[in-house]
Structures are given as C-alpha cells and as structure tokens.
N, C-alpha and C positions, 0 to 999 in steps of 0.2 A: 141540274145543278143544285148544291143543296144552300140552305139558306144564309152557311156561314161564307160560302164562294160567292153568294150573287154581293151581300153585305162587303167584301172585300173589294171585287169590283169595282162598287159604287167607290170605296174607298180610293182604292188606288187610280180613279179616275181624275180627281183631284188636284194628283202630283200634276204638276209641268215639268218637262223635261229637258232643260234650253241644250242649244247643240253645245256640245265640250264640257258640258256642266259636271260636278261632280254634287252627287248627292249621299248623304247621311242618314242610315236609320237606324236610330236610337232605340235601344232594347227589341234587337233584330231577329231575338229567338229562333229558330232554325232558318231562318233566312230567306223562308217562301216568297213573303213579298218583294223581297229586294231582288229576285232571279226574277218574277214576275216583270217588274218594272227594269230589267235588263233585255228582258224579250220584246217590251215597246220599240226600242232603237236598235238601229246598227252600227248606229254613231261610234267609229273606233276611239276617239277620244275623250268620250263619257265612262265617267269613272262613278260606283258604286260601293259607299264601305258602309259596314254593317259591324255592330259593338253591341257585345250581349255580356252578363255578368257570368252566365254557366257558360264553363267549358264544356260541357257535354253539348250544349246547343250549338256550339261553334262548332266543334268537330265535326260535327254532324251538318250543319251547313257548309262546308269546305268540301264533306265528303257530296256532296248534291250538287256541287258547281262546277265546271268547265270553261266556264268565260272568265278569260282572264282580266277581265274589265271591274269584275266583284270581287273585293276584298272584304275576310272576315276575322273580327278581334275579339280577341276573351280580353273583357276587363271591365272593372264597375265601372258603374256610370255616375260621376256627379262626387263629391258637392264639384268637381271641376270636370271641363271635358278638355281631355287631352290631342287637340289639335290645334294647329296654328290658328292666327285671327285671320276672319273672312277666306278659311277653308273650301267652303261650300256655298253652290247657288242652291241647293234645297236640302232642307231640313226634315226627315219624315218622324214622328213617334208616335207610339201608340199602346195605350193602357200602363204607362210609364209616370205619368209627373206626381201620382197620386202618391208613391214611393217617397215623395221628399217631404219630411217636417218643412224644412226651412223650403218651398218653392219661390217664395220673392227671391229669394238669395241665388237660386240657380237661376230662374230663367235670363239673366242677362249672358249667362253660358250661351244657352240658344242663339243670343241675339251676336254673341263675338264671333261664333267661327260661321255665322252667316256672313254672304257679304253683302252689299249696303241695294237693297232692291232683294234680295235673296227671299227663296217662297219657305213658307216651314206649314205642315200638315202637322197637328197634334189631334190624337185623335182618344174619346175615350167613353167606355162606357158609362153611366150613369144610374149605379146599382139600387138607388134606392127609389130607380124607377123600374123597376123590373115587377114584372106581374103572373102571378099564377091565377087562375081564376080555381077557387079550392070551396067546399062544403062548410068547410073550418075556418074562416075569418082570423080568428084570433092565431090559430096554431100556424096556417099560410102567414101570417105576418112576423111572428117566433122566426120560421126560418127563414123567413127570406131577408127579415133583418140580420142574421148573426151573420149568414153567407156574406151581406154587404161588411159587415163590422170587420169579419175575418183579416186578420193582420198576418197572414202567412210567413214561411219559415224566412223566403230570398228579400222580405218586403223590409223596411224601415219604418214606414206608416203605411195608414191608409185612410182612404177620404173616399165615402162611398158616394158622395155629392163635384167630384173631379170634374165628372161631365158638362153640369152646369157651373162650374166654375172656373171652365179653361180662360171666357173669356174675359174676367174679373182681373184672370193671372198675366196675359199673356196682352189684351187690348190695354190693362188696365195699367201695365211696366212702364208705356211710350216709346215701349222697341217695337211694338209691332203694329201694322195696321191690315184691318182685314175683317173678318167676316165669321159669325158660326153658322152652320147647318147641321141639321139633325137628320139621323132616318131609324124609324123605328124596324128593330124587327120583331116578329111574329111567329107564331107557330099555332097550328089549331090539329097537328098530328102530334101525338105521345109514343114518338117509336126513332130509330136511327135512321137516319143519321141529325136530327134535327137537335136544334143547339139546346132548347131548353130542355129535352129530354135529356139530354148529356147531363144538364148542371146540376139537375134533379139527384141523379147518380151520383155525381163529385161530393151533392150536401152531404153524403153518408160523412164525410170527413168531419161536418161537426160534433156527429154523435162520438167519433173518439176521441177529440178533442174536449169534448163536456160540455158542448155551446149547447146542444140540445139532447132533449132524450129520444131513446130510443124508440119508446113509445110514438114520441110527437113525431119520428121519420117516417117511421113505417105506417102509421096512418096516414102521413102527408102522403107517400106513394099509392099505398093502396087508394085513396081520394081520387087521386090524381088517373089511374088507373079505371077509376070508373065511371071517371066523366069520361074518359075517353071511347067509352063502349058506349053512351049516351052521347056521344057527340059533341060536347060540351067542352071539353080541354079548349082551354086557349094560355099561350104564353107569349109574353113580351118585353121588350127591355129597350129604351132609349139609349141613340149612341152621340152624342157629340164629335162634331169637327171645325175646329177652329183652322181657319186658311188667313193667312197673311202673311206681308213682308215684311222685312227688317227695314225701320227706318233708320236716317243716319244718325250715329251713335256721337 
C-alpha cells in the first residue's frame, strides 16, 4: 500500500457514519474518497454528495460509480454552499479552506448545512512544514517555499500555514467543538510511487512559471538523487485534521 493509501485510511477513519446519515464532501475531486466511504455501509438510506469546481473531475467520478446512493456536482464552492440548513450529519473537506480570502466569512457555511451534533473532518496539509532533507540548505528552502507560496490557476488564495490554522478557524467561529490531530508522512525512498517523489516532479511547474530557476531544479533533483544512492533521502510533510461537531447555532 503506498504511502498516500495508508495516509487516506488513517484519514477516512475518522468519518463516522450514523445510519441514514447523509454526508458532504466538499472539493471531492474525482470522488475516490466518497466511493470509499460508500463501501463502509450498506445502509440503503445513507446518502453521499460530492461537489467539486472541475467538471472534468465530476464526470469522471460519475463515470467511476454504480451506487446509486452517491451523488456527484460540478459547481464552486463558497463564498455560499448551496444546500438546505442542516442538510447533513457529516461534513468531509480536504486541502480546500486554504482557497478562501475571506475563511471567517465562509465557515459558518460549514456549520448551516450541518445539523446541530453533525461531525465535519477538514482536513489539510501544512506546506510549510514539509521537508527535504538536501546538500543545499539555502536552494532546498527557494523551493520548497515558492511550492508552498504557489497560488495556482483553480485556487483564489493560499495559506501555506492552513494546517495549523484549521483550528484558530474552525474551534475558534463557536460553531464547532472538537479536536485536531496530526499524522506526519514520510518517505526515505526517492522513486514511485511515493508522494514526495511525485512533488519533486510537480516543482518543475515553478521553473515555467519564474518562481525558480532552472538551475536551482535541476540541482535540487540531481541532490536529491544522490542522497538517495547514499541512503540518505528522507521526505516529509505535516497533515492536520480537525474533527468536531456543530454546535447549536
């Protein structure tokens, strides 16, 4: 199982899943998790919606499902969510709140189409904990800040400190009560399918963007590349999960 399945697990362990409950997952990108946590029950009157901004990711989870119990919607998310008050007994999101300038202003979204006890999982990386272990100090630091900085094309903002700050956002409204936990992950292989070898790959995107040079990537790989003949590679990255309920509004 590779590192981003077992990471998901622990994740999607989290949910509870009351009987008849209808659960929400917010920026549902192909829809993995939410068939996952369909395959926990057989409960026929548990219902599952999922609301992603790409249509390409929608279609592509619709095309991946069979149970008619999951439902899947193209539409942005936020500054409003489009469903009735106290819709849902579980709220799921994930690598999502860090998209909103205004977060004070949306999370009481979260907390209306919960209903009054309802569980909500937000869950998120926290980039500018993420760690290479590199030769280059200074140049490993260049990128691995711009990757956290990076305000990508579907995003509105970003906040590469989200993770430690779910629960500032979310304990701190009085809609919610509840708890964060962390689970680091790790990598001490530099090959696939492992997650920070991937991300390593993705940074090329800054060099054409202008966040860094070309110079400073390809060094950074080639580095990276020869701790990993020395044994030496190690990658890691903090994730936050904030779990609580709605309390009453």
């Amino acid at each position: 199982m590779s590192d981003v399945e077992l990471h998901r697990d622990w994740l999607l362990s989290l949910v509870e899943l009351p009987t008849g409950g209808a659960l929400l997952d917010l920026g549902c990108g192909k829809g993995t998790d939410l068939r996952l946590l369909a395959e926990r029950t057989q409960d026929p009157a548990a219902r599952f919606v999922g609301v992603d901004a790409s249509p390409d990711h929608i279609a592509e989870a619709k095309a991946s499902s069979t149970d008619a119990r999951v439902e899947f919607v193209a539409a942005k998310v936020g500054p409003s969510i489009e469903f009735a008050d106290e819709r849902f007994d579980v709220l799921l999101t994930q690598e999502l709140l860090e998209c909103f300038p205004e977060l004070d202003a949306f999370v009481p979204e979260l907390a209306r189409v919960l209903k009054p006890g309802g569980q909500i999982v937000a869950s998120h990386y926290d980039w500018d904990t993420q760690v290479f272990n590199g030769s280059d100090r200074d140049r490993t630091r260049r990128i691995v800040r711009a990757w956290a900085e990076w305000e990508q094309s579907w995003m509105d903002h970003t906040d590469p400190w989200m993770g430690r700050r779910l629960w500032g956002y979310l304990e701190g409204s009085g809609l919610f009560e509840g708890e964060v936990q962390v689970r680091v992950m790790t990598n001490t292989e530099f090959s696939e399918p492992w997650h920070g070898y991937r991300l390593a790959h993705w940074f090329r995107g800054l060099v054409k963007r202008g966040q860094v040079s070309a110079s400073d990537y390809d060094g950074f790989m080639e580095d990276l590349a020869e701790l990993a003949e020395q044994g030496r590679y190690f990658w890691s990255v903090n994730r936050y999960v904030y779990t609580g309920r709605r309390t009453a509004l």
